[in-house]
C-alpha positions as CSV (number, residue, x, y, z in Angstrom):
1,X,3.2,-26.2,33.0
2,X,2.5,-24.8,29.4
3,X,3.5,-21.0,29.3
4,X,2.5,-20.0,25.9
5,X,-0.3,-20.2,24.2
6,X,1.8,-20.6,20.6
7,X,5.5,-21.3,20.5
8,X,7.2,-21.4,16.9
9,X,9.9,-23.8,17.1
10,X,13.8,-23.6,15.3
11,X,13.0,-21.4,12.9
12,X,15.6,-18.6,11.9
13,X,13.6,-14.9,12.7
14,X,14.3,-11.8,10.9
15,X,13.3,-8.3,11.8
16,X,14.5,-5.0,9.7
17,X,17.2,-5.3,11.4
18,X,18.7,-8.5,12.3
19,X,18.3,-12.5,11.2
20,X,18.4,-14.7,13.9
21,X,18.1,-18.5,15.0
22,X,15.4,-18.9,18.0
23,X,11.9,-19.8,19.5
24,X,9.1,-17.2,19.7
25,X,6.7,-17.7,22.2
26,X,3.2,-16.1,22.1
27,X,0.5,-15.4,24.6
28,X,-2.4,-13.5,24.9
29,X,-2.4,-12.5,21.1
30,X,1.2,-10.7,21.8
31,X,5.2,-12.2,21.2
32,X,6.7,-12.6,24.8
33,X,9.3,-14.6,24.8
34,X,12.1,-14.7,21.6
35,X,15.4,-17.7,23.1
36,X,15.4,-21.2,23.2
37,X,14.5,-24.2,25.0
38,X,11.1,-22.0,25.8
39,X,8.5,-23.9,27.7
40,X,5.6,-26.3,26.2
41,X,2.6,-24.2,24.4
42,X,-0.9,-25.1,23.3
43,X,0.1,-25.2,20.0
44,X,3.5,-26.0,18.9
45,X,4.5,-25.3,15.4
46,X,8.0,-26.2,13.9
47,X,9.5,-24.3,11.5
48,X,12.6,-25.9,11.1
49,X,14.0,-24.6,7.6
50,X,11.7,-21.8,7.7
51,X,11.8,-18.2,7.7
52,X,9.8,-16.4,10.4
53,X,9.1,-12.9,9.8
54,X,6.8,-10.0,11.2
55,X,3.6,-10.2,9.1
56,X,3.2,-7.8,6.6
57,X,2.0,-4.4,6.5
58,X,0.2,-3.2,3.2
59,X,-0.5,0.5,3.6
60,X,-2.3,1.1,0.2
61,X,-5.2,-1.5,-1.1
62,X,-8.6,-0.3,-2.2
63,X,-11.0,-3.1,-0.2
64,X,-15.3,-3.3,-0.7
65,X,-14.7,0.5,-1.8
66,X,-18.1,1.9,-3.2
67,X,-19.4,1.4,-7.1
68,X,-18.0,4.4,-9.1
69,X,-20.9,4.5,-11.6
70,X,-21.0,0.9,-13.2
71,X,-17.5,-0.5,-11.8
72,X,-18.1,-2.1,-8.5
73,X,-15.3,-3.0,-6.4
74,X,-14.9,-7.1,-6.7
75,X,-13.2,-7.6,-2.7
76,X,-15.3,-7.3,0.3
77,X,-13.3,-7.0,3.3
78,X,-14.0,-10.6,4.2
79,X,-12.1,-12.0,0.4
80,X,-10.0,-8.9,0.2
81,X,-8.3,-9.9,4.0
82,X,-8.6,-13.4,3.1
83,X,-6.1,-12.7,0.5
84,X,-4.3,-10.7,2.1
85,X,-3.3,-13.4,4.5
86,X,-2.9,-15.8,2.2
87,X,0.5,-14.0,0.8
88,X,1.7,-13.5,4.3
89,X,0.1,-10.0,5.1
90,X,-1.6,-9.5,8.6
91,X,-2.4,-5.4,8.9
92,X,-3.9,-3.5,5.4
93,X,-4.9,0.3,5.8
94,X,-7.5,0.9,3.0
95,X,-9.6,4.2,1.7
96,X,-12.5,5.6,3.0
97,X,-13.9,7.4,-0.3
98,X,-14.8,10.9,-0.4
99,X,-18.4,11.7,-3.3
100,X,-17.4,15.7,-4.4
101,X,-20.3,17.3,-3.0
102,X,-20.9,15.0,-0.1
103,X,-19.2,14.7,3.6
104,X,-16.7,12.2,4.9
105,X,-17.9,11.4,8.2
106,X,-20.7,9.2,7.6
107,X,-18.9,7.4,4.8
108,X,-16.5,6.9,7.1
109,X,-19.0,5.1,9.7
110,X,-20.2,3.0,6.5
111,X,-17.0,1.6,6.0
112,X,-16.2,0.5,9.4
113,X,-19.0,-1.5,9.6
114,X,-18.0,-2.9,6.0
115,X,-14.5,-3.3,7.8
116,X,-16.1,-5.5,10.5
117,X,-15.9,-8.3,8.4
118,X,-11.7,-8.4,7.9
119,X,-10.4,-11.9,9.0
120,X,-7.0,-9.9,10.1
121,X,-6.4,-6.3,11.3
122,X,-6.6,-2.8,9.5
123,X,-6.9,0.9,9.4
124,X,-8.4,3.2,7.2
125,X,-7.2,6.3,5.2
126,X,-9.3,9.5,4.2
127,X,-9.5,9.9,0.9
128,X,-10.5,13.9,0.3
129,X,-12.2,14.8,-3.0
130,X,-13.6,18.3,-1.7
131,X,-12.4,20.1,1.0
132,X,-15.1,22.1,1.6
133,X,-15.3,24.0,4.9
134,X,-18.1,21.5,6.1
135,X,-15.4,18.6,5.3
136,X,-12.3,20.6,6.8
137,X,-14.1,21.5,9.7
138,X,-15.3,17.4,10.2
139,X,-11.6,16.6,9.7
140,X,-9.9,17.3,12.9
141,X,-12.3,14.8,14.7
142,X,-11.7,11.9,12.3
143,X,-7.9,12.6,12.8
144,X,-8.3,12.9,16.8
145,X,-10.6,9.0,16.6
146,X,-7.3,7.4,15.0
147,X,-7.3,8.1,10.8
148,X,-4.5,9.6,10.7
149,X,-3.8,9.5,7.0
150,X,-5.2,11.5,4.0
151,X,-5.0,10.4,0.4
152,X,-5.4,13.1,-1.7
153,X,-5.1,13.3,-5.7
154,X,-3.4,15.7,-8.4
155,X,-5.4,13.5,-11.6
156,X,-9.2,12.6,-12.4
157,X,-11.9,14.5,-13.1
158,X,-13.6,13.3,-10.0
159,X,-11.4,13.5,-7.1
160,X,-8.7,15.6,-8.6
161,X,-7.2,19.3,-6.3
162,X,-6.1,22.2,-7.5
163,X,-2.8,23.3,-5.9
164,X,-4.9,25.9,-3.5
165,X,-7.1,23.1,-2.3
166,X,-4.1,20.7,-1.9
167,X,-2.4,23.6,0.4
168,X,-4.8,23.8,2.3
169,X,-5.3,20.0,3.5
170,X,-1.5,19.9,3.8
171,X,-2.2,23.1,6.0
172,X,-4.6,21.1,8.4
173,X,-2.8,18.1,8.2
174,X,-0.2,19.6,10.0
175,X,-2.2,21.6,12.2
176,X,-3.7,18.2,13.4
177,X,-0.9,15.5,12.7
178,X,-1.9,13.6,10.1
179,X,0.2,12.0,6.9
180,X,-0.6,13.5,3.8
181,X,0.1,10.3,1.2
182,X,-0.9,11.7,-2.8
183,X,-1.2,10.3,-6.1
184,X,0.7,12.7,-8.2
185,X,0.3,12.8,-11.9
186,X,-0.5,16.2,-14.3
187,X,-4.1,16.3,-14.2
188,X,-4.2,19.4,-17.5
189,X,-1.8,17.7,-19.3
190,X,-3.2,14.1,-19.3
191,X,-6.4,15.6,-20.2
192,X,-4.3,17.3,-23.3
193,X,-2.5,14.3,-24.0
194,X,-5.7,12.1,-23.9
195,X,-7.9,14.5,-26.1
196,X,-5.6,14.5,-28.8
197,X,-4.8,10.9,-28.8
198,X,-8.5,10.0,-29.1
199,X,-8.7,12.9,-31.5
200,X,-6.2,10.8,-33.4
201,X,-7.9,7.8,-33.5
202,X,-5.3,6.4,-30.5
203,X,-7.6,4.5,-27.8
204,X,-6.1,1.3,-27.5
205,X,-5.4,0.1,-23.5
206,X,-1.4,0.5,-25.0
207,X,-2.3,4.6,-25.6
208,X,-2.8,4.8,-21.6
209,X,0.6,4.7,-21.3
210,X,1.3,7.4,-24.1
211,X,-1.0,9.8,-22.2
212,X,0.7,9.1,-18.8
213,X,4.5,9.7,-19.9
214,X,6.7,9.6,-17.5
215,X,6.9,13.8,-17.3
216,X,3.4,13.8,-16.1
217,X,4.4,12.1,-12.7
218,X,7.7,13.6,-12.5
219,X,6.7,17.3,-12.8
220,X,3.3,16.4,-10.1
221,X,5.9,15.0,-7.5
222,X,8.2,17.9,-8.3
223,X,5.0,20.2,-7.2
224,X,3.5,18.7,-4.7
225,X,6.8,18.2,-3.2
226,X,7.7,21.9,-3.3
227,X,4.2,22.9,-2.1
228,X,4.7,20.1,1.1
229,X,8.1,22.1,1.9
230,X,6.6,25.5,1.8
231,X,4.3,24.5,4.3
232,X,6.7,22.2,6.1
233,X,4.8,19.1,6.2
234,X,5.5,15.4,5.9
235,X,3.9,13.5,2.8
236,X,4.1,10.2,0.8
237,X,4.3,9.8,-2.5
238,X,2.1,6.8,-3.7
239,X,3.4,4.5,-6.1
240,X,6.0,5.5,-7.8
241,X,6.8,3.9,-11.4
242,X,9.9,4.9,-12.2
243,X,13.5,6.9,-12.1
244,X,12.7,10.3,-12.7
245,X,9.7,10.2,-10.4
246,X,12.2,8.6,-8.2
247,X,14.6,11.3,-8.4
248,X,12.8,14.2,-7.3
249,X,12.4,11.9,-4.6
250,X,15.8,11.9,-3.7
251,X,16.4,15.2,-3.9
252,X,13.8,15.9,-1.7
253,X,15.5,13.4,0.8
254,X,18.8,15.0,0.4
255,X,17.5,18.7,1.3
256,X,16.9,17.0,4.4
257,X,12.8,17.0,3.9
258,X,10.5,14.6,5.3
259,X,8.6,13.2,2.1
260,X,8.5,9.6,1.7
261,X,8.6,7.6,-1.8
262,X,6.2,4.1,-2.2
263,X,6.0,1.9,-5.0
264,X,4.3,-1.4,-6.1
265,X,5.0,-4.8,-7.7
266,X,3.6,-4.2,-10.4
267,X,6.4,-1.5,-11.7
268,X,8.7,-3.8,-10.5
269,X,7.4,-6.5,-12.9
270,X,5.6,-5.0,-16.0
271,X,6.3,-2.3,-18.7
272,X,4.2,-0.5,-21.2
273,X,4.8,-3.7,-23.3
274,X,2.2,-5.6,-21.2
275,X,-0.8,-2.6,-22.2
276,X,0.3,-3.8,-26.2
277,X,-1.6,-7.1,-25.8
278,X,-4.1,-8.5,-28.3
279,X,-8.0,-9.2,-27.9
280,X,-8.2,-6.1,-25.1
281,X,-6.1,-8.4,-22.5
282,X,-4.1,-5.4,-22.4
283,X,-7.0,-3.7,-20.3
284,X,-5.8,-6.4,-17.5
285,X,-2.3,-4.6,-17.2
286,X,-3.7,-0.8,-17.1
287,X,-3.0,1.0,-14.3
288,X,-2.0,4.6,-13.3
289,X,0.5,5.8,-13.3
290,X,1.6,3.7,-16.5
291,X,4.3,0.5,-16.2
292,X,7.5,2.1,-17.5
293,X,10.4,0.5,-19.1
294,X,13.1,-2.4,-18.4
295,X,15.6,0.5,-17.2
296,X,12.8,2.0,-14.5
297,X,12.9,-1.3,-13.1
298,X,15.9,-1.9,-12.3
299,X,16.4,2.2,-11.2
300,X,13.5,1.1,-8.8
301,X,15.1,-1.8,-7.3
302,X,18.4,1.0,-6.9
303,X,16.1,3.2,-4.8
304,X,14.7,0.5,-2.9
305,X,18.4,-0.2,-2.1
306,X,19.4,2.8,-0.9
307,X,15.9,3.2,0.9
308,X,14.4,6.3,-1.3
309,X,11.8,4.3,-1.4
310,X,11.1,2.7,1.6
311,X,7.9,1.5,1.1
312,X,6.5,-1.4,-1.4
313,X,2.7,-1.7,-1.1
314,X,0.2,-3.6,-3.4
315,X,-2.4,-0.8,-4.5
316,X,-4.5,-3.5,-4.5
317,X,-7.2,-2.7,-7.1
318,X,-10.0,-5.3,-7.5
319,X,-11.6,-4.8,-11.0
320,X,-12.6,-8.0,-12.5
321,X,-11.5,-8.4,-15.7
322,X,-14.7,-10.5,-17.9
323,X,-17.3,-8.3,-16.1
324,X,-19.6,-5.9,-17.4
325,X,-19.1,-4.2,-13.7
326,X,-15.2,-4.5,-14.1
327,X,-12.6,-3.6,-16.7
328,X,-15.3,-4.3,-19.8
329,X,-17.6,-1.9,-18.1
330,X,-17.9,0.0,-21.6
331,X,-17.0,-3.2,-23.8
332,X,-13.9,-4.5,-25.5
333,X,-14.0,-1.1,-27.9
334,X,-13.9,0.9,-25.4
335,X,-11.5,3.8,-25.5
336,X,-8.5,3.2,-22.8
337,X,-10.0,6.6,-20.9
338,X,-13.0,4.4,-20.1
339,X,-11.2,1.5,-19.1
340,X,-10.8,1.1,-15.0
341,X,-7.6,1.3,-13.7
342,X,-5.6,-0.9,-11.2
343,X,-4.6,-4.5,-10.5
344,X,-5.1,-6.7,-8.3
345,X,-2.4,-7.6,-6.3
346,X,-2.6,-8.7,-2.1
347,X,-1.7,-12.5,-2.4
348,X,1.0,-11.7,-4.2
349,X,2.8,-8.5,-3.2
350,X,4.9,-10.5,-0.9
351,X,6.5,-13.5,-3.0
352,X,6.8,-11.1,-5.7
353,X,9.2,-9.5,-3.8
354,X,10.6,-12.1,-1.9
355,X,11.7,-14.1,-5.1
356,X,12.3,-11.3,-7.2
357,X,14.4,-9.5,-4.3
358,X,15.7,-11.6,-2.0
359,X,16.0,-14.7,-4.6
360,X,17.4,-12.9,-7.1
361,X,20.3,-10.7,-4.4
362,X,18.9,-7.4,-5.4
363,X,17.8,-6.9,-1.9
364,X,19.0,-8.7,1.4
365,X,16.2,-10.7,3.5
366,X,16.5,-7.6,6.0
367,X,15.4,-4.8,3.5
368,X,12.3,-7.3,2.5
369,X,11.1,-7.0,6.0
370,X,12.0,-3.1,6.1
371,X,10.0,-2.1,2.5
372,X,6.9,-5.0,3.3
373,X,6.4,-4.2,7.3
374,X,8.3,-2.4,9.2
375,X,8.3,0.5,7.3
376,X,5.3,1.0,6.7
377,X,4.3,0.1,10.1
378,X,6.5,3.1,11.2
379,X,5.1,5.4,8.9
380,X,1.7,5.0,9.7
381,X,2.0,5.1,13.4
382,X,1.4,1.4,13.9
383,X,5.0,0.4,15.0
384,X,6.4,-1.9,17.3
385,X,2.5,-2.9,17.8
386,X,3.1,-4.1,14.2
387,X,6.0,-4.4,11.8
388,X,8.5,-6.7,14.0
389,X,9.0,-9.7,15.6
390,X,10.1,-8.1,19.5
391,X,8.9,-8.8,22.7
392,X,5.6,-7.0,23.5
393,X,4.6,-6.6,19.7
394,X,1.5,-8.3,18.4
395,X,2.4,-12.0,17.1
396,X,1.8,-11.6,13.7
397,X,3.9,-13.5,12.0
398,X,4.3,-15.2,8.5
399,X,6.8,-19.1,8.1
400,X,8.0,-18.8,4.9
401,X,9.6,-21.9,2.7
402,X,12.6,-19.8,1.2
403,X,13.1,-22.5,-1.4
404,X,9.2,-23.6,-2.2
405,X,8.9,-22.6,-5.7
406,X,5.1,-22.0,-6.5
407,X,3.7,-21.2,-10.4
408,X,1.2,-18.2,-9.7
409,X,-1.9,-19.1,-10.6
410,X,-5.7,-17.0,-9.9
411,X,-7.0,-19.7,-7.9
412,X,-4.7,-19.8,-5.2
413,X,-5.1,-16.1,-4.2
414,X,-8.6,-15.9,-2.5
415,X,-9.5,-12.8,-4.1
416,X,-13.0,-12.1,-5.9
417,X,-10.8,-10.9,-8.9
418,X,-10.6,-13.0,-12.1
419,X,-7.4,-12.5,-13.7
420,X,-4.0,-11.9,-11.6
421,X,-1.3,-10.2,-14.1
422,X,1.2,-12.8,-12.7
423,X,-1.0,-15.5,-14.2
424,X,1.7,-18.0,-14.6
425,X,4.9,-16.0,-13.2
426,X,7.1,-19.0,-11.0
427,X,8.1,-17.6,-8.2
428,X,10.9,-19.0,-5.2
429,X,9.8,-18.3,-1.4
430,X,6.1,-18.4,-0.2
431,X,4.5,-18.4,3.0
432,X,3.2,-21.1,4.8
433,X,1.5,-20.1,8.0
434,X,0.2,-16.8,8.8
435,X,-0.6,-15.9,12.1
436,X,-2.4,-12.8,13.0
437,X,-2.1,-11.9,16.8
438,X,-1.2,-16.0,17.8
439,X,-3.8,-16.8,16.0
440,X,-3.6,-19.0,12.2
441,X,-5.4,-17.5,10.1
442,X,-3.9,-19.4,6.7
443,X,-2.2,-22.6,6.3
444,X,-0.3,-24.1,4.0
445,X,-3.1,-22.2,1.3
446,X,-5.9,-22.9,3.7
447,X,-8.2,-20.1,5.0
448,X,-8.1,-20.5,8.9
449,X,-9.7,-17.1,9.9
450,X,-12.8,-16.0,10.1
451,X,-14.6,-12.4,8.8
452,X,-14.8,-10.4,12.2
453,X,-11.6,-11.9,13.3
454,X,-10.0,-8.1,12.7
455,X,-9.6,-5.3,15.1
456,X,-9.4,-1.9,13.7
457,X,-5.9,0.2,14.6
458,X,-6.6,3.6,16.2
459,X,-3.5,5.6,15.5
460,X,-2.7,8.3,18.1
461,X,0.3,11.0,16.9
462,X,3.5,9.6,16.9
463,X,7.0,11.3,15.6
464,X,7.8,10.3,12.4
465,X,5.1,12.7,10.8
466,X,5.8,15.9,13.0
467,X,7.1,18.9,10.7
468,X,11.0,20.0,10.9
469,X,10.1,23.4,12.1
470,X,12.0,24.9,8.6
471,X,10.4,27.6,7.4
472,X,10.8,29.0,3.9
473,X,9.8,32.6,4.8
474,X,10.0,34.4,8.3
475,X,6.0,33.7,8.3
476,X,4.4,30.7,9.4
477,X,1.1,30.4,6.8
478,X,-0.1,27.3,8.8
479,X,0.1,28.9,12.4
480,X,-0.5,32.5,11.1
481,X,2.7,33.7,13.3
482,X,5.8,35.3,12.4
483,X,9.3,32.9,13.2
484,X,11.7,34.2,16.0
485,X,14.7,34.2,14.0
């Protein structure tokens, strides 16, 4: 009598919490049985020598996201998943894009029919650019379907808020229990910096980084931070780049405050040294905020350690690099103001940080599944669903060869993007079979799945984003009530 549908044989499974010798059996899309000597499936797969572990959750990648102007997003959901799976993640949340001066709810409805097309499974957050009453008042039903996330920025010209109009999304976000996640950099005084560097006759892609200075980020988390606590509210703070960012952070943490602290491979791996490349390949590495130094690396890894960052996503942003609709949009002399920002970077968020972590024994294999699924899965209201390998959770699971060693080349991504900045980077550890709910989707570099394959995840409230109830005057702003001291 065959009981499962999938079993995964002699493999050694690892959650966030524990690492583990057994079987997992898998029916009806979902793990049911974790032990050994399980019963005969459909499909048996041995992973003797392998790792299994929960698939991973990427909670910040910009997928088939609208053409700003000229620069047109390279990914369709259909690629973008595609190479998602291929590095061993099986659940990406992605941005629905708010145009100042328009609404969000049919740009919402657009992108879940772009979203149809995702090979594994996905979620969406709001991105608000003006919270007009129209757009405030639209909110609460958006929030109420299952988008229960709001990306909101402190920098560009286009989507920047003020601190009044940040206040009061944080104010509704609580009202209606939603995450808050921001991108917090000093809109004024990069403008300052920038002005006077291209005054100066500075616009090469190396400048970015001297416009974005580290006290740009650290003074916008500092803010927003102290604006999150006045109203008592949960946020994230998207990737983070280095130690001083960091910090405020941890102090945040240690006054007992719900704010959360991401960060991405690509701080991890480059500096400011990578923008100072001849021939405009330094265009490839800009991204905001900046790559930082040698010593913010390693300060990173510390915070990942001692989970102040708890979260490392990809902020996977597909801009092709030899493209007149990409990077070169305004030509290899084009000031580094003009250049689009972001890199790509869903393939390879996970080896990245399996070899660089776990290889190297900056991180146990434990904190790799924490910071790349279950986390994150937690945080955005998807967990045990997602983020684990338990019984009742959906099977999505990644075998990993901890000792394959694999040179990083473009090719073997799946993306639509040209360039990868790990272009040659060898990494130890890479996945071999993803599965997303029992089903393989890659294998052994193979595309499996197909576009439609992907269920969208409706996220009702859930606890880890509820406010403490501390209240920095005896008023409540966000209620309009006084507190019964």
């Amino acid at each position: 009598m065959i009981d499962f549908d999938v079993v995964i044989r002699n493999g050694t499974v690892a959650t966030a919490s524990d690492v583990f010798a057994a079987d997992v059996g898998i029916a009806g899309g979902k793990v049911v049985a974790l032990g050994t000597g399980l019963a005969l499936g459909r499909k048996e797969i041995d992973a003797t020598g392998r790792l299994v572990l929960p698939g991973g959750v990427d909670s910040h990648c910009h997928i088939e996201e609208p053409a700003v102007g000229q620069v047109h997003n390279a990914d369709t959901f259909a690629s973008g998943t595609a190479s998602a799976a291929a590095g061993g993640t099986t659940t990406v949340i992605s941005f629905s894009q708010q145009v100042k001066g328009e609404g969000i709810t049919q740009q919402l409805a657009d992108y879940h029919i772009k979203a149809e097309q995702a090979l594994i499974d996905y979620s969406f957050h709001i991105v608000i650019s003006d919270p007009s009453p129209e757009v405030m008042a639209a909110l609460p039903a958006l929030i109420e379907q299952g988008h229960r996330s709001i990306k909101i920025f402190l920098t560009y010209d286009s989507v920047v808020l003020d601190d009044e109009q940040t206040l009061n999304v944080l104010a509704l976000a609580r009202q209606e229990g939603a995450l808050v996640t921001v991108h917090a950099e000093n809109h004024s005084a990069i403008k300052f910096l920038t002005n006077a560097l291209e005054k100066a006759g500075l616009t090469l892609p190396k400048h970015h980084a001297w416009a974005k200075p580290m006290v740009v980020e650290r003074e916008a988390c500092h803010r927003v931070i102290a604006l999150a606590e006045l109203l008592d509210v949960p946020i994230q703070i998207f990737h983070v780049s280095g130690a001083e960012a960091a910090e405020e952070i941890r102090r945040a943490q240690n006054r007992g405050l719900k704010i959360f602290g991401e960060t991405c491979p690509q701080y991890l791996m480059l500096t400011a040294e990578d923008l100072n490349r001849p021939n405009f390949e330094g265009a490839k590495f800009l991204c905001s905020p900046a790559p930082r130094t040698r010593a913010d690396q390693e300060a990173l890894w510390d915070y990942i350690r001692t989970g102040v960052l708890g979260i490392v996503s990809s902020d996977h942003a597909p801009n092709r690099f030899d493209d007149v609709h990409g990077k070169k949009v305004r030509g290899t002399d084009a000031p580094f103001s003009a250049i689009p920002n972001g890199v790509p970077g869903l393939a390879t968020r996970l080896p990245i940080l399996f070899s660089e972590g776990v290889g190297k024994g900056r991180i146990d294999l434990q904190t790799f599944v924490a910071i790349t699924s279950t986390n994150p899965a937690k945080l955005f209201g998807i967990h045990p669903q997602k983020g684990t390998i338990a019984i009742g959770a959906d099977a999505d699971i990644a075998i990993w060869d901890p000792n394959k060693t694999v040179t990083i080349r473009n090719e073997l991504l799946h993306h639509q993007v040209d360039y990868t900045v790990y272009e040659g980077v060898e990494v130890t550890g890479w996945p071999e079979i993803t599965l997303s709910r029992g089903k393989v989707v890659v294998e052994n570099g193979e595309i499996r799945g197909k576009p439609g394959d992907g269920r969208f995840l409706a996220r009702g409230p859930y606890d880890a984003i509820k406010p403490l109830g501390r209240h920095v005057t005896p008023f409540d702003p966000v209620s309009g009530t006084l507190i019964d001291n």
